[in-house]
C-alpha positions as CSV (number, residue, x, y, z in Angstrom):
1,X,85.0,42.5,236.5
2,X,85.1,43.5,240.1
3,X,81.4,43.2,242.6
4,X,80.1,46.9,243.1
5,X,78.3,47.1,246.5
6,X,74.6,46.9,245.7
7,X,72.8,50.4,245.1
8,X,76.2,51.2,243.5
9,X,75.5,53.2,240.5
10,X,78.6,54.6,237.8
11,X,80.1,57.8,237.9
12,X,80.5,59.3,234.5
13,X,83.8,58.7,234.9
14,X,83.7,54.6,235.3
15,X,85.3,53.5,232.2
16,X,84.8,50.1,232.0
17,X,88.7,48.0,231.7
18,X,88.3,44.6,233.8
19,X,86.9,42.7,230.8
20,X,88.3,45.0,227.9
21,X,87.6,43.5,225.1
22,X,90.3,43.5,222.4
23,X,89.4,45.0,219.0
24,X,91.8,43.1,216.7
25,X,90.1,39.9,217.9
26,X,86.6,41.0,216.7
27,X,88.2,40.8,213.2
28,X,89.4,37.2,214.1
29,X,86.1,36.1,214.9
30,X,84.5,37.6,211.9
31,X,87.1,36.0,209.3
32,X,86.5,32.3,211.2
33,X,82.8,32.9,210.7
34,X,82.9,33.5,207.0
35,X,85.2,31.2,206.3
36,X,83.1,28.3,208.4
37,X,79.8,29.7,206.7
38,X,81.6,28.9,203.2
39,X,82.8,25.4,204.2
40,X,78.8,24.8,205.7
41,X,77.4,26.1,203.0
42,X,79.8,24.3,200.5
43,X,80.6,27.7,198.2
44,X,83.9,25.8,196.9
45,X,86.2,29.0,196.9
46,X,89.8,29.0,197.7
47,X,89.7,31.8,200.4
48,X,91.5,31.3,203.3
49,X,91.1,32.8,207.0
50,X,94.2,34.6,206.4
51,X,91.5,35.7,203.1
52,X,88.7,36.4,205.3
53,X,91.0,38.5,207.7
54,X,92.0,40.9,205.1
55,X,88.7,41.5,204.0
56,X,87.6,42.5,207.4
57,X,90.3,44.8,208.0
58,X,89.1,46.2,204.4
59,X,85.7,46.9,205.6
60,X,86.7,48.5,208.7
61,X,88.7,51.2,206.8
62,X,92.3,49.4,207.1
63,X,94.5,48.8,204.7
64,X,94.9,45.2,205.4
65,X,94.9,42.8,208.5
66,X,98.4,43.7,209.9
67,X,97.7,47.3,209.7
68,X,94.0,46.6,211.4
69,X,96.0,44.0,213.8
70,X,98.7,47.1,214.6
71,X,96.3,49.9,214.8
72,X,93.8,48.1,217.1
73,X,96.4,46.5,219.1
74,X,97.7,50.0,220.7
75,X,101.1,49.5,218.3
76,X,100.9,51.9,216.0
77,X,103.7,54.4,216.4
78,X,103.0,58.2,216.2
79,X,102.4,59.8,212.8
80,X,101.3,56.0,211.2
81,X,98.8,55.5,209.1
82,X,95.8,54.8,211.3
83,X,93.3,54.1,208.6
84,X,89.9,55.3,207.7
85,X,88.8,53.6,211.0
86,X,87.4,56.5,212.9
87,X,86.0,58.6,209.4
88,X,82.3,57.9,207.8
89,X,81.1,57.6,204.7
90,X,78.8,60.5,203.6
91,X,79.7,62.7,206.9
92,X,80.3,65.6,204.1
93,X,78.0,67.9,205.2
94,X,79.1,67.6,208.6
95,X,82.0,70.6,209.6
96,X,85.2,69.0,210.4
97,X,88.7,71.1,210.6
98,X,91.7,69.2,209.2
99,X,95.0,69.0,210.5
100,X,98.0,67.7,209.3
101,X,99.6,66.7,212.5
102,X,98.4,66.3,216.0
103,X,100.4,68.6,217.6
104,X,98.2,71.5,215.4
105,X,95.1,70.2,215.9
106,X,95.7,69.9,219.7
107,X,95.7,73.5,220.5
108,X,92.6,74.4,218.3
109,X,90.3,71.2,220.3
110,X,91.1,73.5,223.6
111,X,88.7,75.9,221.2
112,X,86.3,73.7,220.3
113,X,83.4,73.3,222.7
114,X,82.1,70.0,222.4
115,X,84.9,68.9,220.4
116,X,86.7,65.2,219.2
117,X,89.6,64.7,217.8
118,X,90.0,61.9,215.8
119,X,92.8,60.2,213.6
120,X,92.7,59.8,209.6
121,X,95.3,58.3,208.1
122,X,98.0,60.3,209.1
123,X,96.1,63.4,209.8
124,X,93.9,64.8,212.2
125,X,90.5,66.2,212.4
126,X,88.2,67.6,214.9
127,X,84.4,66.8,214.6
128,X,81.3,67.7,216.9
129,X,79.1,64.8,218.1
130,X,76.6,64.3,215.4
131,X,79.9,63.0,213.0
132,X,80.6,60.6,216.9
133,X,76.5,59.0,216.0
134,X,77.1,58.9,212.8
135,X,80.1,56.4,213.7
136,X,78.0,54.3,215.7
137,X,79.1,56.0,218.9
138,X,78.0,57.9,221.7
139,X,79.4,60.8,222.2
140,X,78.2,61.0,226.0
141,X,80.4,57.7,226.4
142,X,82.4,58.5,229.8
143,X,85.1,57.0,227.6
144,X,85.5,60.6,225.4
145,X,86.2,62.4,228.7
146,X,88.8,60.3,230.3
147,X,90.2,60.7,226.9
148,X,90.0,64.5,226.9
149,X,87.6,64.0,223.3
150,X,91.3,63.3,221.9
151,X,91.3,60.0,220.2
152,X,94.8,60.7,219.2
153,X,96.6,61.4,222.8
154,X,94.5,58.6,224.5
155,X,95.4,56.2,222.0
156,X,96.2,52.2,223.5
157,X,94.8,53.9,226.6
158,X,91.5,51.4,228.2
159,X,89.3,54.4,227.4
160,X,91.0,54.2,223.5
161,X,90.2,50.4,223.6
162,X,86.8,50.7,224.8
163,X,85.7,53.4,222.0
164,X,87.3,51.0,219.5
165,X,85.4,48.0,220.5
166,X,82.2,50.0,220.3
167,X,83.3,51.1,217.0
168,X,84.4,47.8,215.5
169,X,81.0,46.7,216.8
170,X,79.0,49.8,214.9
171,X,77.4,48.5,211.6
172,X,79.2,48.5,208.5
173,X,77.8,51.1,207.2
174,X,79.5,53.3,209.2
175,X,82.8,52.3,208.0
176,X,84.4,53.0,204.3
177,X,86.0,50.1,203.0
178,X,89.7,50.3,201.5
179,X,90.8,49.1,198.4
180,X,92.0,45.6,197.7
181,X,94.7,44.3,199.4
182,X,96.8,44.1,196.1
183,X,96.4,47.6,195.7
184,X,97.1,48.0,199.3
185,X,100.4,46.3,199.1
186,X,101.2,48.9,196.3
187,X,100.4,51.8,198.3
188,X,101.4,51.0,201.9
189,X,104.5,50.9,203.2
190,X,106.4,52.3,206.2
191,X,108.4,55.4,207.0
């Protein structure tokens, strides 16, 4: 990270990137962790890291561990599945407009004061910022506005990859988990 001359002080535009720290490998650490707390502990199950991984792309709303590895990596393609990543359990009562495609809900953030639009699945949906705290965000990050609150048009930007690190690093339960991986492999596949 680059030496600010003392008394500097951010704008709310400084988005942090010189040490961007990469979402996918959050997973990575989390899967070695269990798996060497098993081992330590001497639980004799057969789970592997590749195991471990898969459950922690579970928990964080993905399908499995390539999807989580894709979709955090910035190499998702337009109109993929992007998970349940960015949605909340119990957010119900919170008013979200749904969108089946970006290019609709674009034009109706412009009318949304205080407005985020964020990916589900393969939708859209636009949310205020109490649904951003109830992810474990802040909604005042300087990250939303270099992203213009679009999640979906800045994504695999360093703004995207900072508000994904803070989100893989909200608590679990923030996140809804996805089913098993061998209902997974039933349901996913690409177009």
């Amino acid at each position: 990270m680059s030496q600010q001359p003392p008394g500097h002080k951010h704008a709310p535009d400084d988005v942090p990137t010189g040490s961007a720290k990469v979402p996918a490998e959050e997973l990575k650490v989390r899967a070695r962790v269990r798996l060497n707390g098993a081992r330590r502990d001497g639980r004799s199950d057969d789970r592997t890291l590749g195991d471990h991984l898969q459950t922690a792309a579970r928990e964080l709303g993905f399908l499995h561990w390539d999807h989580a590895r894709r979709v955090l990596g910035g190499l998702a393609a337009p109109g993929d599945d992007m998970g349940d990543f960015w949605h909340a359990p119990r957010t119900g009562l919170l008013l979200h407009l749904w969108f089946a495609r970006h290019d609709e809900a674009a034009p109706a953030l412009a009318t949304q004061p205080g407005g985020f639009l964020l990916p589900y699945r393969r939708q859209c949906f636009i949310v205020q910022a109490p649904f951003i705290e109830a992810l474990g965000l802040d909604a005042t990050d300087p990250a939303w506005r270099a992203i213009g609150h679009d999640l979906v048009a800045g994504y695999g930007t360093p703004a995207w990859q900072h508000l994904a690190w803070q989100r893989v690093r909200a608590p679990l339960s923030t996140f809804q988990p996805r089913l098993s991986s061998a209902h997974a492999n039933t349901t996913y596949r690409e177009l």
